[in-house]
C-alpha positions in Angstrom: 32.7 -17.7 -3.0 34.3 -17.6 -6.3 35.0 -20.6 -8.4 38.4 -19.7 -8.9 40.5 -16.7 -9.6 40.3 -15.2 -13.7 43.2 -13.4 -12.8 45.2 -16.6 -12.5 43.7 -19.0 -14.1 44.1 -19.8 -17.9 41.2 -21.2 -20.3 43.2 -23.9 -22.4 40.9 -25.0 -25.5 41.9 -28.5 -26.9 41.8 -28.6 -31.3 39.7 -26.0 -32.2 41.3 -26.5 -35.7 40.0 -27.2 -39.0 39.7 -31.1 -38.6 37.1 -30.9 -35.5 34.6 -29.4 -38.1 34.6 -32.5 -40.1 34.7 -35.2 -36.8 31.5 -37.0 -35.0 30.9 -35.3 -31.5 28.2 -35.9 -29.1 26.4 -34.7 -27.1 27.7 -30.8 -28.5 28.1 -30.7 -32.1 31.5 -29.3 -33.5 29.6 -25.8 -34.1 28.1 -25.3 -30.7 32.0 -26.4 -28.9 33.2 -23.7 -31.2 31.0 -21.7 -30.1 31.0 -21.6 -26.2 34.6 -21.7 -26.7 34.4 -18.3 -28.3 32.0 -16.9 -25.5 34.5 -18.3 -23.2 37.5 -16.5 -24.9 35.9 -13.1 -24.6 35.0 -13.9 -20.9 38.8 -14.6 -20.1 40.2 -12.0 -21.9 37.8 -9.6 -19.9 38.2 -11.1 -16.7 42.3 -10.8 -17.1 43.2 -14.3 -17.7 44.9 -16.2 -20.1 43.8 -18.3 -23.3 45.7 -20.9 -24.6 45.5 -22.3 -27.7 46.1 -26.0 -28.1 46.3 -27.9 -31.8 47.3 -31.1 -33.2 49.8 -31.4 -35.2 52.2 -33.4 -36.9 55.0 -33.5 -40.0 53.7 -34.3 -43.4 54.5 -38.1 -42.5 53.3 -38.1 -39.0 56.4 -40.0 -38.5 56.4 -37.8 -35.0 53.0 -39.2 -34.3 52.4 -42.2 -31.5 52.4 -45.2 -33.6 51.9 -47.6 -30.2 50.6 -51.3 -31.3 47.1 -51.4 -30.2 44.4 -53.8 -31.1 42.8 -51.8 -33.3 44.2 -48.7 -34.8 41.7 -45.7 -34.6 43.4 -43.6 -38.0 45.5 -45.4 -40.9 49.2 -44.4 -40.9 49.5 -41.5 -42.8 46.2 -41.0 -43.2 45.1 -38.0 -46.0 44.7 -34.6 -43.9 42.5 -31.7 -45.7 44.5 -28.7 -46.5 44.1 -26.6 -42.7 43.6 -29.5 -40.6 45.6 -28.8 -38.1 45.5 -24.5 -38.0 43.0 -23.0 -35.7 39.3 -22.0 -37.0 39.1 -18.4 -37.6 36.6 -18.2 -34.6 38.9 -18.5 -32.3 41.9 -16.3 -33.5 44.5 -15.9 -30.9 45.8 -12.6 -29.8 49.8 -12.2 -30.3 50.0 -12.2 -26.6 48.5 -15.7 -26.1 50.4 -18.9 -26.4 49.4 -21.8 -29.2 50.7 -25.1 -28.2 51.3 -28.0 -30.9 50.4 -31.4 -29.0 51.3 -34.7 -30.8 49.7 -36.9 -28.5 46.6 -36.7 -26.1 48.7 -34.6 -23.5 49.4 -31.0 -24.6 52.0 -30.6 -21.3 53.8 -33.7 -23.1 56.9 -32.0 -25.1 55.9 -28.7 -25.2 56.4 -25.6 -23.4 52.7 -25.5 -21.8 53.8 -25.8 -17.9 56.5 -23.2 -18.6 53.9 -20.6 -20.2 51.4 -21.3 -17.3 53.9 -20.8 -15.0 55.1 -17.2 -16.5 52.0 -16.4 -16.7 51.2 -17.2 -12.8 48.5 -19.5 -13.4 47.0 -21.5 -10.8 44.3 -23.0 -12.4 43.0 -24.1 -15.6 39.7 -24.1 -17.1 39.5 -26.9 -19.8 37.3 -26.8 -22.7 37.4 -28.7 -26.5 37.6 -31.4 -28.7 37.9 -34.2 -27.6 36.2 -35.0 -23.9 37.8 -38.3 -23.2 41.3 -37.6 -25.5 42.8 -34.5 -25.8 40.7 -32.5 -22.7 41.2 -35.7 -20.6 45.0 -36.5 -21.4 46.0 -32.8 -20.9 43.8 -32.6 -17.9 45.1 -35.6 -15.7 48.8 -34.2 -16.4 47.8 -30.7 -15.3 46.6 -32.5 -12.2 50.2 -34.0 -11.9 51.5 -30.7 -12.2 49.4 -29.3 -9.3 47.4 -27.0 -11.3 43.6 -26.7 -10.1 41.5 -27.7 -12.9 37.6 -26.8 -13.7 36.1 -28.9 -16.7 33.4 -26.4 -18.6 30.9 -29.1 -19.2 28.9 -28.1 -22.2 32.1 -26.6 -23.9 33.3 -30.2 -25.0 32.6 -33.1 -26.7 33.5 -36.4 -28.1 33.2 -39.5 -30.4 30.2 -40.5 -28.6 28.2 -39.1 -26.1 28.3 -42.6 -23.6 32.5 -41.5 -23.7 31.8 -37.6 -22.7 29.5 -38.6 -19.9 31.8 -41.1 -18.4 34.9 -38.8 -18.3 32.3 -36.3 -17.0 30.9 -38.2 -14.7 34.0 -40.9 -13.6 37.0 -39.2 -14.3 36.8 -35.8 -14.4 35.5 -35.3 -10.6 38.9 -37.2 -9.2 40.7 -34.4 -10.7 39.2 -31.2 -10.8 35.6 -29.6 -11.1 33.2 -30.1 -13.6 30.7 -26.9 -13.9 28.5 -25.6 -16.2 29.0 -23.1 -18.6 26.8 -20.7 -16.9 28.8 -20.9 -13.6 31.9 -20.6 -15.8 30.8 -17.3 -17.2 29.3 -15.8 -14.2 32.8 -16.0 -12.2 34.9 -14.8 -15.4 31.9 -11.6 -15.7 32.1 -10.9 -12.2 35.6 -10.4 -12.1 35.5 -7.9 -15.6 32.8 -5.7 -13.1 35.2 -5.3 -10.7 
């Protein structure tokens, strides 16, 4: 049986932008995410489903950013950005006929028009991939739970700030809300479905 339908499912990539090139990740380096992402896009697009783009952005003062009171702030308010941050890397250029969502919090269905596009598009499941494991994949992930979607986590096409956070989303969190598979799994349902 097949892991899920390519014809109606949607890969959604969290931040393959500029700034993911300059963060930590573990266990998958920026470069290798990037990278199965890519293989990934050319997979979807063959197999007839949808990529979605999701990036981070914010206004030059990020004064549409989250600025909760937490014990200890993970960035500085308006902290110095490199020019390109926030646009996607060239690797993973999107064709005019696939969405780009701009998240400005963990949850990319948070504000935007992600559920609407999904839904236009007649997706039933998404296939989650990016930077990072336990923030951006996880927070968009839980919601498209709430929003009945199926979801499938591509394990070795994410990472985060540290590889004890990745496993423990992969291993704790991740199973009560979808399926976590590996790439090759991934890649043989998308392929078999471009044969056909």
């Amino acid at each position: 049986m097949s892991l899920f339908d390519p014809r109606t499912s949607a890969l959604v990539m969290i931040d393959m932008q500029g700034a993911v090139r300059s963060h930590g990740a573990e266990p998958h380096t920026p470069e290798e995410v990037i990278a199965r992402c890519v293989t990934l896009i050319d997979a979807t697009r063959r197999a007839g489903g949808l990529v979605v783009h999701v990036r981070t952005s914010f206004l030059p003062d990020e004064s549409d950013s989250l600025q909760p009171v937490t014990i200890e702030k993970m960035r500085p308010a308006n902290p110095h950005r490199p020019d390109g941050w926030d646009q996607l890397v060239p690797e993973v250029a999107p064709l005019p006929t696939e969405p780009v969502i701009v998240k400005r919090s963990w949850n990319a269905f948070h504000g935007s028009d992600l559920d609407l596009q999904l839904r236009r598009h007649g997706v039933k499941t998404v296939v989650m991939a990016g930077i990072s494991t336990n923030f951006g994949v996880e927070g968009t992930a839980r919601a498209a739970y709430e929003h009945y979607y199926d979801v499938v986590f591509v394990e070795e096409a994410m990472a985060s700030n540290t590889t004890a956070n990745h496993e423990f989303a992969l291993r704790e969190v991740f199973p009560q809300i979808g399926r976590v598979r590996p790439i090759d799994e991934v890649l043989g349902t998308l392929n078999a479905s471009a044969e056909k």
